[in-house]
C-alpha positions in Angstrom: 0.0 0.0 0.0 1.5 3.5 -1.3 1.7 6.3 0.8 0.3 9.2 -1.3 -0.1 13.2 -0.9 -3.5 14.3 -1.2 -5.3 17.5 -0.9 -7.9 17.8 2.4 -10.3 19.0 -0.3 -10.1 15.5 -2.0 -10.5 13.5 1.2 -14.0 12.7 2.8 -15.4 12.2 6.3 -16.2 8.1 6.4 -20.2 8.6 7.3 -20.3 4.9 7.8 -16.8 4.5 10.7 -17.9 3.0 13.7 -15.6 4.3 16.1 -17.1 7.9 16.8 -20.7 6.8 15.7 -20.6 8.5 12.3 -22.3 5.5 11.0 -25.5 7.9 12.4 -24.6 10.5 10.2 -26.1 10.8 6.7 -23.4 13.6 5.1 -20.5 15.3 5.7 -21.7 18.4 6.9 -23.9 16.0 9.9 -20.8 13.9 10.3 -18.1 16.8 10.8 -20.8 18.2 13.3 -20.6 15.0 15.2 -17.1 15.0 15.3 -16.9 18.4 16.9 -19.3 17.7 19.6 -18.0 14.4 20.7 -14.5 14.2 19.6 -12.1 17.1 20.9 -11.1 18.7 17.6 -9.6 21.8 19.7 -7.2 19.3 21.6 -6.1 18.5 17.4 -6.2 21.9 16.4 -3.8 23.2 19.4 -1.2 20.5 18.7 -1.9 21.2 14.7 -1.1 25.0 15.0 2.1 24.1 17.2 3.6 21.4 15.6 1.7 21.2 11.9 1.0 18.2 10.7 3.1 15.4 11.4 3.4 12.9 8.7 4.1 9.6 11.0 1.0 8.3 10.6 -1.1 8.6 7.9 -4.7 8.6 7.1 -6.2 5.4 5.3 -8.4 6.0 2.7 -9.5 4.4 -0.4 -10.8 6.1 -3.6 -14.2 6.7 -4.9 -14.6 5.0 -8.0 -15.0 7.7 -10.9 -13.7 10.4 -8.6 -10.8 11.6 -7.8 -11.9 11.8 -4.1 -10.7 9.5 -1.0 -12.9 8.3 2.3 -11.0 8.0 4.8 -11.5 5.4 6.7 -8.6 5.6 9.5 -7.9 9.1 10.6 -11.6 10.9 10.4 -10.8 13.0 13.6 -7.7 14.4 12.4 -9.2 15.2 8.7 -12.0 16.8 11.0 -9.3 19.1 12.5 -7.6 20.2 9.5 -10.7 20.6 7.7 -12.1 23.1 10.1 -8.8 24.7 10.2 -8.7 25.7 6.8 -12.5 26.7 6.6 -13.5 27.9 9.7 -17.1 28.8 8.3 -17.8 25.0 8.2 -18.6 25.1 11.6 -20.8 28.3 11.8 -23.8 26.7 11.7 -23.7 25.4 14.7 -20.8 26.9 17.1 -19.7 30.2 17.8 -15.7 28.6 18.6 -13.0 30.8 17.6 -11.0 28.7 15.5 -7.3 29.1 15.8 -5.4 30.8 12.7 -2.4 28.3 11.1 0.9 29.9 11.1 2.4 30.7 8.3 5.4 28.2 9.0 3.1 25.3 9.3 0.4 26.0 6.9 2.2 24.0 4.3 2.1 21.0 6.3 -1.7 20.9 5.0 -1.8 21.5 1.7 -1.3 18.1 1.2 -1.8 15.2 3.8 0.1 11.6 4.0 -2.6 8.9 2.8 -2.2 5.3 2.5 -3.9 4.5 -0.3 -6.0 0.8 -0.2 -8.0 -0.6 -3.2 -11.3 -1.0 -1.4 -13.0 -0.4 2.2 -12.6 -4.1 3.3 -9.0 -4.0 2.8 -8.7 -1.4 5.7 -10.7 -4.1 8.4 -7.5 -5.8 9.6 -5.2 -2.8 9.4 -8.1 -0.9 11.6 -8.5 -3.9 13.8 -4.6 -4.1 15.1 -4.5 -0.5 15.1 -7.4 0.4 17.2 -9.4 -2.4 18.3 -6.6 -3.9 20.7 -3.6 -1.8 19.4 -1.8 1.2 20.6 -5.1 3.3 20.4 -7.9 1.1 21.7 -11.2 1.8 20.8 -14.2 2.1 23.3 -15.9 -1.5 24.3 -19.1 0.0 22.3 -17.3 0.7 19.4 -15.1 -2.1 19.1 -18.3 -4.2 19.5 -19.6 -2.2 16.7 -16.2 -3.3 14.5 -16.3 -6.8 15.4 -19.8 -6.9 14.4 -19.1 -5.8 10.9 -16.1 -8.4 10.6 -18.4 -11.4 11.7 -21.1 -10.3 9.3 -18.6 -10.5 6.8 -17.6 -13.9 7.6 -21.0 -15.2 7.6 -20.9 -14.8 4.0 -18.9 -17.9 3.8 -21.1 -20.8 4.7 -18.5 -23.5 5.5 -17.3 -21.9 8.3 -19.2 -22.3 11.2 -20.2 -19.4 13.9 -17.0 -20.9 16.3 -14.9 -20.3 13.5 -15.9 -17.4 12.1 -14.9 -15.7 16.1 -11.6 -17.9 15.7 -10.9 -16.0 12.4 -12.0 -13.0 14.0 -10.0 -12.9 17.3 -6.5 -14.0 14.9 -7.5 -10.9 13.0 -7.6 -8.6 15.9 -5.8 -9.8 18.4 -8.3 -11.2 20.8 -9.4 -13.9 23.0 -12.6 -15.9 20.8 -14.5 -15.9 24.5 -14.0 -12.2 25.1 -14.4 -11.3 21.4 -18.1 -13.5 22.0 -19.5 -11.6 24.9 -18.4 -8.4 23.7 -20.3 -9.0 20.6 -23.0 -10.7 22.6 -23.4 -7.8 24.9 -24.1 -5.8 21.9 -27.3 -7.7 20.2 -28.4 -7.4 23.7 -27.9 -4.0 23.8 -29.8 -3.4 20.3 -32.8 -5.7 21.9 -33.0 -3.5 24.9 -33.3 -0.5 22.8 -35.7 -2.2 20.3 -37.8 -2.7 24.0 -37.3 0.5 25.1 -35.7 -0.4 28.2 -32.8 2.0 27.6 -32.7 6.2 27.4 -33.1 7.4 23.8 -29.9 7.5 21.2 -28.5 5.3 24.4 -25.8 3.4 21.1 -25.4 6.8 19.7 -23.6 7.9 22.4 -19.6 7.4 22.2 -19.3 7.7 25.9 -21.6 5.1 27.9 -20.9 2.1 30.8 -21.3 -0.8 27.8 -18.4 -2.1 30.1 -20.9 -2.6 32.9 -23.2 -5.1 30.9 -19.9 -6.6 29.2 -18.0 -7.4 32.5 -21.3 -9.0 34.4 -22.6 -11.2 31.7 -18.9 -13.3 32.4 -21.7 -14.1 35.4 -23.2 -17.4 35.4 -26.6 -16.3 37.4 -26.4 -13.1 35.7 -26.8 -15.2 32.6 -29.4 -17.4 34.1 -31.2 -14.6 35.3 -31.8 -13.4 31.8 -33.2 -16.6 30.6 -29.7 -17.4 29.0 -28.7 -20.5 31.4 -25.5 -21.0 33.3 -23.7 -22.3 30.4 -20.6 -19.7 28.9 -22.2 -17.9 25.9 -21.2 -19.5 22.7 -20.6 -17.8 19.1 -23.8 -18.8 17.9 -25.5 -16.8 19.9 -24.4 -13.6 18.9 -28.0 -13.1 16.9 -30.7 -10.8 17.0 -32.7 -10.4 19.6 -30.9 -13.2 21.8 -32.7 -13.1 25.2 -36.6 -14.8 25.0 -39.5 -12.5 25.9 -40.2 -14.9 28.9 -37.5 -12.9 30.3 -38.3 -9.4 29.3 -38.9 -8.0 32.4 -36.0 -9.3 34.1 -34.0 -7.8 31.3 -35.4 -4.5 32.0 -34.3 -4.9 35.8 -31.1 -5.5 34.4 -30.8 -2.7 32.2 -32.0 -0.3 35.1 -29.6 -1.6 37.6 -26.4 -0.9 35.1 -27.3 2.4 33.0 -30.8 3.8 34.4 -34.2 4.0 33.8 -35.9 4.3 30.0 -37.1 7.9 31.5 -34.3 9.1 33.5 -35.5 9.2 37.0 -34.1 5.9 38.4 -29.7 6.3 37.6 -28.0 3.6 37.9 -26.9 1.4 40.7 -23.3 1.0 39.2 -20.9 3.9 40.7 -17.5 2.0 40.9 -17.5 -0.6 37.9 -14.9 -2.6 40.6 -17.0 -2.6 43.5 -20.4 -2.1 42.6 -20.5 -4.5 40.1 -19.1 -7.6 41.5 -21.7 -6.8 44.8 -24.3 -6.7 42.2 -23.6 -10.1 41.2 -23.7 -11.5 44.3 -26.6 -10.2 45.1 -28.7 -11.6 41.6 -27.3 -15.2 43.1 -29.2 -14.7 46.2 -32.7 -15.2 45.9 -33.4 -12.7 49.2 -31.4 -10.1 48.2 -32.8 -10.0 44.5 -36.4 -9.9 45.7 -35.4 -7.0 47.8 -34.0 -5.1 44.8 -36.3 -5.8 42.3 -39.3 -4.7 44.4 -37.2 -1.8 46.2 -34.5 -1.1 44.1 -32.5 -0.2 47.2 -29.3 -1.6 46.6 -27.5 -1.1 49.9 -30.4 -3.0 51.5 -30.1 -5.6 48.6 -26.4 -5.9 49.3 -26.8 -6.3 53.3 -29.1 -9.3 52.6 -26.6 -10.8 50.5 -24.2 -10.6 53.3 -22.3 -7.7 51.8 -21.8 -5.8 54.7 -19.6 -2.8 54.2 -18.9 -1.3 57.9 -17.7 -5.1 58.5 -15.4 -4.9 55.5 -14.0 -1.5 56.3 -13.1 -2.9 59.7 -11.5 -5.9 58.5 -9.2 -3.8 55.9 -8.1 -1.3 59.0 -7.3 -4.5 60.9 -4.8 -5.4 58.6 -2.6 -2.1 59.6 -2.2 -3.8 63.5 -1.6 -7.7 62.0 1.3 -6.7 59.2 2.8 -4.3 61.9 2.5 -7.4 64.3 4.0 -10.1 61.8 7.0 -7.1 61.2 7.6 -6.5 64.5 8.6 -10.0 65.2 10.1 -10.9 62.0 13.7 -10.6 63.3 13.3 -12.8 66.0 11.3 -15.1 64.5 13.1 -15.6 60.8 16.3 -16.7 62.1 14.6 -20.0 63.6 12.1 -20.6 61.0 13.4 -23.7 59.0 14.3 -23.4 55.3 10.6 -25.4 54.1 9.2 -22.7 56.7 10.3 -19.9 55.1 9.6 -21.3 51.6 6.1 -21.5 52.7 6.0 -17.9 54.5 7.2 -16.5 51.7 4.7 -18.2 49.3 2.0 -17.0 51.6 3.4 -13.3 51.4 3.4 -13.3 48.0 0.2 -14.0 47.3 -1.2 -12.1 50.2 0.9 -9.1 48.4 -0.8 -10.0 44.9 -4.1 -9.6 46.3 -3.2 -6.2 47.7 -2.2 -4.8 44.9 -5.2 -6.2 43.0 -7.7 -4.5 45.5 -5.4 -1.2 45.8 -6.2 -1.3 41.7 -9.7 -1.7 42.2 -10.0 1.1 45.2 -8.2 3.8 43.1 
């Protein structure tokens, strides 16, 4: 693939990228506005005006057959940027933002822009996939879910292959684990259903910036599953289809959607305030039949949680405990040590290290 030079004026917003949710606009004009509002351009714009535009990596476009124009389908932010920068009247219509004026030294930097030219959008899929999907700039969960999507649907076309092969080819194309690649796609048809049952907000997929990580991370759940009519059993390519939970469960699934993003209307938010904490004590409480009834009928999670057996005053004295018991253990080590045989210390050590593991793991999830 050649890397060419190519005017800005030449190169088109991709209306149907995934990554920022252009796939909602219908033109440039809408899809440029979307960018502004959701992606940062001034954050571009600051480092364009300082530093120009740096050529190490280049956009990805193909060309529009019988035109001599390009869509870009890897870089849309930064053609966004430039764009506005050299026509600041494309964004009068709807903001008032004083768009920074090019210097003169770097204004040449934009006449032209680096493009690696490919012969056809699917050519770009893998390139985008190790780039973004699990690369040096990872996309979103949502829009990574999005991606993956498009690449299974792709594969379907080839009927040989069955659904467990089709995520095998798909996880060796970017760089994924086939069960992870499964529920994140999973998560999304469940997502879409929700929507279609208006048991999410409004434009809930349109947004870039949501907590799809919440409903990813708990489906890994057994009795989350099971509570969602989807059984115990660890979710399998083949489900990854429309409309995957049955309507016997419908209003469970609404429970479930409340719980992680809100309510349809607004007036209920969600349960889910520290993805580390909150999350894990929600699960617990769905496998305990008490504490579920509680929550469902109440929706006061605290309550839910103490039924469950999740008590946090009990916790919070058990982790200030710790401070007197390592001070205790130190406080003797020297005297202690140089008696303890060599198998003793082996196993002390052991113990340490995994007591320190654990530490670290729950200073992670505290911070």
């Amino acid at each position: 693939m050649a890397v060419e030079n190519i005017s800005p004026e030449q190169l088109l917003l991709d209306v149907e990228n995934p990554r920022f949710g252009l796939s909602e606009s219908s033109n440039q004009s809408e899809a440029l506005r979307f960018l502004f509002d959701n992606s940062d351009l001034k954050e571009l714009w600051n480092s364009i005006v300082e530093n120009g535009f740096l050529p190490f990596e280049p956009l990805v476009a193909y060309q529009v057959p019988g035109t001599t124009n390009y869509v870009v389908v890897e870089g849309n932010r930064r053609l966004a940027a430039v764009k506005t920068l050299l026509n600041p009247e494309l964004i009068r219509d709807f903001s008032k933002t004083i768009v920074p004026t090019i210097p003169a030294k770097h204004q040449a930097s934009l006449t032209h822009l680096p493009v690696t030219v490919i012969s056809t959008r699917d050519d770009a899929d893998e390139y985008i996939g190790y780039r973004h999907v699990n690369g040096s700039r990872n996309w979103e969960p949502l829009a990574k879910a999005r991606f993956g999507l498009k690449l299974l649907t792709k594969l379907r076309r080839n009927s040989a292959l069955s659904d467990k092969e089709r995520v095998e080819i798909l996880a060796r194309q970017i760089g994924d684990q086939p069960t992870q690649i499964t529920r994140n796609l999973f998560s999304y048809k469940v997502l879409e259903q929700a929507m279609r049952l208006s048991l999410l907000q409004d434009n809930f997929l349109e947004k870039t910036k949501n907590d799809f990580s919440h409903l990813y991370s708990i489906l890994s759940n057994p009795e989350t599953r099971e509570y969602i009519g989807l059984g115990t059993s660890a979710l399998k390519a083949e489900q990854i289809q429309d409309d995957p939970i049955p309507e016997t469960h419908f209003k469970k699934l609404g429970h479930l959607m409340t719980w992680l993003f809100g309510s349809p209307d607004g007036t209920t938010p969600s349960i889910i305030k520290r993805q580390g904490q909150d999350r894990p004590a929600l699960q617990k409480v769905i496998a305990s039949t008490d504490a579920l009834y509680r929550l469902e009928r109440t929706g006061d999670f605290d309550d839910a949680k103490r039924i469950a057996g999740i008590d946090i005053e009990d916790w919070l004295v058990s982790v200030f405990a710790l401070e007197s018991r390592v001070k205790k253990v130190w406080d003797s080590s020297s005297d202690v040590i140089a008696t303890l045989s060599i198998e003793e210390k082996h196993k002390a050590g052991s113990s340490l290290k995994d007591d320190i593991s654990k530490l670290q793991n729950l200073l992670k999830l505290l911070s």
